[in-house]
C-alpha positions as CSV (number, residue, x, y, z in Angstrom):
1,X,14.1,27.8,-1.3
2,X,15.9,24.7,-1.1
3,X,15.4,22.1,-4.0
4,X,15.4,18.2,-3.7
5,X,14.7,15.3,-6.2
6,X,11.5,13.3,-6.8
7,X,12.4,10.0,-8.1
8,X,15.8,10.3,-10.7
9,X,14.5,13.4,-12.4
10,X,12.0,15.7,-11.4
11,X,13.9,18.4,-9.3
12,X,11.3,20.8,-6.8
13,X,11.0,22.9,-4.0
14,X,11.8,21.0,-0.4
15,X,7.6,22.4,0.7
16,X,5.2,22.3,-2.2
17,X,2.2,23.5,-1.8
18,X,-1.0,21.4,-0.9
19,X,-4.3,23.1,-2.7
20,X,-6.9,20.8,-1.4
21,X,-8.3,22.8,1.4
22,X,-8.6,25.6,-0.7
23,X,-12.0,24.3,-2.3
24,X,-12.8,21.1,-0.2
25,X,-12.4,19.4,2.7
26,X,-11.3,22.0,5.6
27,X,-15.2,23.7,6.1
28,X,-16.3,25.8,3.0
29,X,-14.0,26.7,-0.1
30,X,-11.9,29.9,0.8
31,X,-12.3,33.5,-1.4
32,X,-11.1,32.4,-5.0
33,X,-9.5,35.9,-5.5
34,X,-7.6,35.2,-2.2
35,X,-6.5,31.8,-2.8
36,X,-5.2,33.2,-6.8
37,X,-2.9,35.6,-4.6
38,X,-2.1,33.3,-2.3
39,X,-0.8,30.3,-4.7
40,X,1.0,33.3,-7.0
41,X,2.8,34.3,-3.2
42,X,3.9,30.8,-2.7
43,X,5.7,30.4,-6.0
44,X,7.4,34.3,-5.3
45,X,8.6,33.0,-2.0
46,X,10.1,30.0,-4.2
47,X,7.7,27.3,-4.0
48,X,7.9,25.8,-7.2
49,X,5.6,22.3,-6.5
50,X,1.7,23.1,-6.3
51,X,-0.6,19.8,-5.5
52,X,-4.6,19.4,-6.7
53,X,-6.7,16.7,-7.8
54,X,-9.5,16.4,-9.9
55,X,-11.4,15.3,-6.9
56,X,-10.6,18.0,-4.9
57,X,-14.5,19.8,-5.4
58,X,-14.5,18.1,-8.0
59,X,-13.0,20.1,-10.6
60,X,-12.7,23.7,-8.6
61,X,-9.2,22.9,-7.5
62,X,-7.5,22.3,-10.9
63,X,-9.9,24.8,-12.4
64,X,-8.0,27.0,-9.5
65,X,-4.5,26.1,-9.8
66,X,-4.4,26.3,-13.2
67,X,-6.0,30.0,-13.0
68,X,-2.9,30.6,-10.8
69,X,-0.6,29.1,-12.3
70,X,-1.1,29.9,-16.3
71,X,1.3,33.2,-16.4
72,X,4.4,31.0,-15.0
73,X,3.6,27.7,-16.0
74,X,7.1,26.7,-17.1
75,X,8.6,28.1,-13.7
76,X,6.6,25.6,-11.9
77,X,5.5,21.8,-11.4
78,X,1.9,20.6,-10.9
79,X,0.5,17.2,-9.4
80,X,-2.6,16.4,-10.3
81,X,-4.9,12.8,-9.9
82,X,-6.7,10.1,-11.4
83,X,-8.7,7.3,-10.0
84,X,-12.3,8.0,-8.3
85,X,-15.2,7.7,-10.5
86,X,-16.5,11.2,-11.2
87,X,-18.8,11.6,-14.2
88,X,-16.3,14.4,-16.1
89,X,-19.3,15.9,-17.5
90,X,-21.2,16.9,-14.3
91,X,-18.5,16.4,-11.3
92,X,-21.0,14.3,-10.4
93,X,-19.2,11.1,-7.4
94,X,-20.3,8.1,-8.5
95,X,-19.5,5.2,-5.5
96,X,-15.9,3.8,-5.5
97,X,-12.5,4.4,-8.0
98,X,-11.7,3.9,-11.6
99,X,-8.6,3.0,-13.3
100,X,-9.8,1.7,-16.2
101,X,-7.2,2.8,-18.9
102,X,-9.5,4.5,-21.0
103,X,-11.0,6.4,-17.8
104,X,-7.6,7.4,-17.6
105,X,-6.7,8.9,-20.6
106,X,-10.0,11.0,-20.6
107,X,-9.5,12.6,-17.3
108,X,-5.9,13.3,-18.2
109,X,-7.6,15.0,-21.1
110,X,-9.8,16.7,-19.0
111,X,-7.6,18.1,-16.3
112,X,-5.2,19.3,-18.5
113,X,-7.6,21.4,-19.8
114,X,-8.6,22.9,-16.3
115,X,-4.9,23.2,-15.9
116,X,-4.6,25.3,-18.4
117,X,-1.5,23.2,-19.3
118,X,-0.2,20.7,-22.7
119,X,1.3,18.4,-19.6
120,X,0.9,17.3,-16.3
121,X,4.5,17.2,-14.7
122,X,3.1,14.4,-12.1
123,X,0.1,12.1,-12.6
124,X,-0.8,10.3,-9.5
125,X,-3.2,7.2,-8.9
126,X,-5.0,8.6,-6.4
127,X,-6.2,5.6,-4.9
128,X,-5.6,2.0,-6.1
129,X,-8.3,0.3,-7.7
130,X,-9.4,-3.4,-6.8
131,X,-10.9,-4.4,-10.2
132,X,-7.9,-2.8,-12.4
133,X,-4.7,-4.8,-12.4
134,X,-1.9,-2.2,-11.6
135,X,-0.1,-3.5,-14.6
136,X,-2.4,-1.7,-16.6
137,X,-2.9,1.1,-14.8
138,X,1.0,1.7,-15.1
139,X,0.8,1.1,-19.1
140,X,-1.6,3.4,-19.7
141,X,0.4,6.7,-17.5
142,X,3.4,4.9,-19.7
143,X,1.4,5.5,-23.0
144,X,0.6,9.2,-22.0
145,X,4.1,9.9,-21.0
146,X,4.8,8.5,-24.7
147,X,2.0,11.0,-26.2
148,X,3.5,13.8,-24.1
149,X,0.2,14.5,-22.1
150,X,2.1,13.4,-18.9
151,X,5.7,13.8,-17.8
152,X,6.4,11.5,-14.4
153,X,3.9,9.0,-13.1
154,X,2.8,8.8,-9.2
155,X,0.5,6.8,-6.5
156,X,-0.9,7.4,-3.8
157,X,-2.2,5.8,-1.0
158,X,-0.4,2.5,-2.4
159,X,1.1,-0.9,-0.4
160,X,4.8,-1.7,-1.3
161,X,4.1,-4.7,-3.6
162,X,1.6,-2.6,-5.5
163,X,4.0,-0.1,-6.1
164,X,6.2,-2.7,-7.1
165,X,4.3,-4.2,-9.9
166,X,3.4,-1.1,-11.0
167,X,7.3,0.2,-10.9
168,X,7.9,-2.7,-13.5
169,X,6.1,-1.2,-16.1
170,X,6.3,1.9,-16.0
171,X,9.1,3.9,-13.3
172,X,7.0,5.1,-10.6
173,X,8.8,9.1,-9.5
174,X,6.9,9.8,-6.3
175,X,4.7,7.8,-3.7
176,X,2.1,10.0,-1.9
177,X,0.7,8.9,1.4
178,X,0.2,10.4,5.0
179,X,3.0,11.0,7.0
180,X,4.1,13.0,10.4
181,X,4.6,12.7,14.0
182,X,0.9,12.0,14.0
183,X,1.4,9.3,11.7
184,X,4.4,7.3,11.1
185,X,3.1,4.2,9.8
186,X,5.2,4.5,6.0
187,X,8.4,4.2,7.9
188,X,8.2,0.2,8.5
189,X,7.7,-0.8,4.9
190,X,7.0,2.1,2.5
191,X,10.4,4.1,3.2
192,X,12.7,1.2,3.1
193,X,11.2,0.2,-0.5
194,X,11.0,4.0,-1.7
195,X,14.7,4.2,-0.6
196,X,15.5,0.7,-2.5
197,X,13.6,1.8,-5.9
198,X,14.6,5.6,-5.6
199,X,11.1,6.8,-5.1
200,X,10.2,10.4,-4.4
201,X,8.2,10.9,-1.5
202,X,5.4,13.3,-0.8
203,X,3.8,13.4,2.4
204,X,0.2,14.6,2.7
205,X,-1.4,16.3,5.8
206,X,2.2,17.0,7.1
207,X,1.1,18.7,10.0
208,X,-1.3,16.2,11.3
209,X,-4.1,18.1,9.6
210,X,-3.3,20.9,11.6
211,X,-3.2,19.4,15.1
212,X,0.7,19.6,15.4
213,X,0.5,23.3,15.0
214,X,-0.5,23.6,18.1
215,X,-3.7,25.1,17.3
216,X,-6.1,22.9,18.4
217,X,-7.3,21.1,21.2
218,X,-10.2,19.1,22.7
219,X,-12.5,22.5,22.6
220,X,-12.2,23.4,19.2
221,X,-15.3,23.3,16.7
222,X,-14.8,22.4,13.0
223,X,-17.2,23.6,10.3
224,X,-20.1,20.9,9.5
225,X,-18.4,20.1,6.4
226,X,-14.9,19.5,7.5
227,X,-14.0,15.9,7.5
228,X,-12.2,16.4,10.3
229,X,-15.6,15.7,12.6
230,X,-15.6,11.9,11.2
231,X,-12.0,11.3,12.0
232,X,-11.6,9.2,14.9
233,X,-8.3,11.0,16.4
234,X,-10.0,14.0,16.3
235,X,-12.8,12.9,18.3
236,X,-12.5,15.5,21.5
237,X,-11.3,12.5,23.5
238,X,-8.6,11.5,21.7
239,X,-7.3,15.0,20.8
240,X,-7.4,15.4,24.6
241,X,-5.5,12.5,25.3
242,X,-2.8,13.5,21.8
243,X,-1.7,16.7,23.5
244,X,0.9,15.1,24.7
245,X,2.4,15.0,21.5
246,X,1.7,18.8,21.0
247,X,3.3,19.6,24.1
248,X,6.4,17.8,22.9
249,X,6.5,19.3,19.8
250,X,6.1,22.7,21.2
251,X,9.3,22.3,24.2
252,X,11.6,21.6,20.8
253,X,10.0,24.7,19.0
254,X,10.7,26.9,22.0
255,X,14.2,25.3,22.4
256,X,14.9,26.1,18.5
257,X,13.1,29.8,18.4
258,X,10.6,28.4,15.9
259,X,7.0,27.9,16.0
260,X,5.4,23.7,16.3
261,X,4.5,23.6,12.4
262,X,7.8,24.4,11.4
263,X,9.5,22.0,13.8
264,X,7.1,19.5,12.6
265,X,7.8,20.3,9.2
266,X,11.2,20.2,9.9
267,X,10.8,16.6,11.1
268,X,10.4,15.2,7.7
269,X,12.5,17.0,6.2
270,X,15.4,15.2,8.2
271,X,14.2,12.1,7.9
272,X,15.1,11.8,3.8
273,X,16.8,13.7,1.5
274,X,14.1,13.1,-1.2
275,X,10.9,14.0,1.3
276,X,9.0,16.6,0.2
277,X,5.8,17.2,2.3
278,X,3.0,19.5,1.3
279,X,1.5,21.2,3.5
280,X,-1.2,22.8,3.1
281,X,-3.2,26.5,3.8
282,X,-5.4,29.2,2.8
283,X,-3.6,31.9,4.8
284,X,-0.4,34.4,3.6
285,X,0.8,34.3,7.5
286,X,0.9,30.5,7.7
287,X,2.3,29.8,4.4
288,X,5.2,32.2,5.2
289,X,5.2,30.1,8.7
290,X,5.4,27.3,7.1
291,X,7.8,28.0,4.7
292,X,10.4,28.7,6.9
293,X,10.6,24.8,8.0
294,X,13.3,24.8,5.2
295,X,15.6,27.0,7.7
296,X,14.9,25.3,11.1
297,X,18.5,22.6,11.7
298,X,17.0,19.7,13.7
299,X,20.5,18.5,14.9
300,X,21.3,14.5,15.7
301,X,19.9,14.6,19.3
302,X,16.9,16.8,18.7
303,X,15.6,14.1,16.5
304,X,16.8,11.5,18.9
305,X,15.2,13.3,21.6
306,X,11.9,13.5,19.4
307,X,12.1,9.9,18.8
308,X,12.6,8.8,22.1
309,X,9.7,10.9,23.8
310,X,7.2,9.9,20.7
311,X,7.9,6.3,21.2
312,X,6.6,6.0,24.6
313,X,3.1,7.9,23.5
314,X,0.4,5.7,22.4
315,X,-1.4,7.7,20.2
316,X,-5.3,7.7,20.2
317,X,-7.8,7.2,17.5
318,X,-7.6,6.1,13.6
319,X,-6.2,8.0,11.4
320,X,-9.2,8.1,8.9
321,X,-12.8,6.6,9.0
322,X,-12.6,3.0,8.7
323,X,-14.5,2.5,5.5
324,X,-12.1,5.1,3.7
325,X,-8.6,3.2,5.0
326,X,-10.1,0.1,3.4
327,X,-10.2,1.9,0.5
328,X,-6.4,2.6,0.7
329,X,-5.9,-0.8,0.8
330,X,-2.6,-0.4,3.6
């Protein structure tokens, strides 16, 4: 596996390894004694960067990764979260986030013990919070990087002056938001700035949250529970009317000999040096699928090509509920 560089000094694989959908999220959590294998495969077919969140359940997702992970903990990096206001006692969601420093420190505290770990290698805020200046927020990731609880500091989810402020204080390594040929919003502002401050980043739902694999369409049926049925682009109209993008993404793949995840994968991995997307699954055959974006050469004019076609789509639907992008604050 190919390496590349968050920020100046936190060196991982070119794909991590999303774990959200493992527990949450994607319909009900997967087998845990499958997902153990399958995040001990990833790492043996040189994955080395594993993403979770204390949200993600909450709880059940560090408790999981760090389960993995414990026998070759110093092979690998983890990414874990801070920022929504979970009781840490009962898992219980309270309404909104929570930055407060001292929230902080305690949920470091707490998911380092789920993590079976003495530090978390990247710390992200998972989602800015209003009432907290960002000044502080930054100080206090800077005093656990001091205490040795936390090695790099990340956001998520953030606008550019945001990440700015919060750069000041303490050096922000990796900026975590959605991006893909589904969603290319972070390349107008976000990218440029990343670029100028030497920012890692780590795009989420890489794939379009599956619909650029070309494994979904208008008829397809989501569990109750995925999220996916309160999304507004995948509303059966609008994934209708985003085939088109599919179907584009699919002529390169056939072109290439590789399969539409891959060239989507592949995608973002041209665009920087110091992407990193992390995408995510809970089956051996697609992790090995995916995994072998790293190897798929997207040359000058397949991306022009790709560009040119995308740029006269006009995609349908939001790419989240309404009430949770106000949340993000972009």
């Amino acid at each position: 596996m190919q390496k590349r560089m968050l920020g100046k000094d936190l060196e991982v694989s070119a794909l991590g390894l999303g774990c959200m959908s493992m527990t949450s999220a994607y319909g009900p959590a997967a087998d845990k004694g499958e997902m153990l294998k399958l995040i001990r495969a990833a790492h043996d077919l040189g994955v080395t960067h594993f993403d979770t969140a204390e949200a993600y359940g909450p709880f059940a997702n560090e408790e999981l990764v760090g389960e993995a992970l414990e026998p070759i903990r110093n092979k690998v990096t983890i990414a874990t979260k801070f920022g929504f206001d979970i009781d840490l006692e009962t898992g219980a969601r309270r309404s909104g986030t929570n930055s407060r420093p001292e929230h902080i420190k305690a949920v470091a505290d707490a998911s380092l013990r789920r993590l079976r770990a003495d530090c978390i290698d990247l710390f992200y805020q998972h989602r800015v919070d209003p009432d907290v200046p960002i000044e502080d927020v930054a100080g206090a990731v800077k005093e656990l990087i001091a205490e040795g609880k936390v090695k790099h500091f990340g956001m998520s989810e953030a606008a550019v002056q945001t990440i700015r402020r919060a750069h000041a204080v303490q050096p922000v390594t990796a900026v975590q938001s959605e991006y893909s040929l589904f969603y290319r919003g972070p390349e107008t502002e976000l990218l440029p700035a990343l670029d100028e401050l030497r920012i890692g980043f780590v795009p989420f739902s890489p794939l379009g949250a599956g619909f650029l694999t070309g494994k979904i369409d208008e008829n397809t049926k989501f569990d109750p529970t995925d999220f996916r049925n309160i999304v507004p682009r995948f509303s059966p109209e609008a994934r209708k009317a985003n085939m088109v993008l599919v179907e584009l993404v699919k002529s390169v793949a056939e072109r290439k000999g590789a399969t539409p995840a891959q060239v989507a994968l592949g995608w973002l991995l041209a665009q920087k040096p110091w992407i990193v997307p992390i995408p995510g699954t809970t089956k051996l055959h697609r992790l090995e699928e995916n995994l072998g974006a790293v190897m798929v050469e997207l040359t000058e004019n397949d991306l022009k090509q790709i560009d040119e076609a995308s740029s006269r789509m006009k995609l349908e639907g939001a790419r989240l509920p309404e009430a949770v992008l106000k949340m993000t604050g972009l």
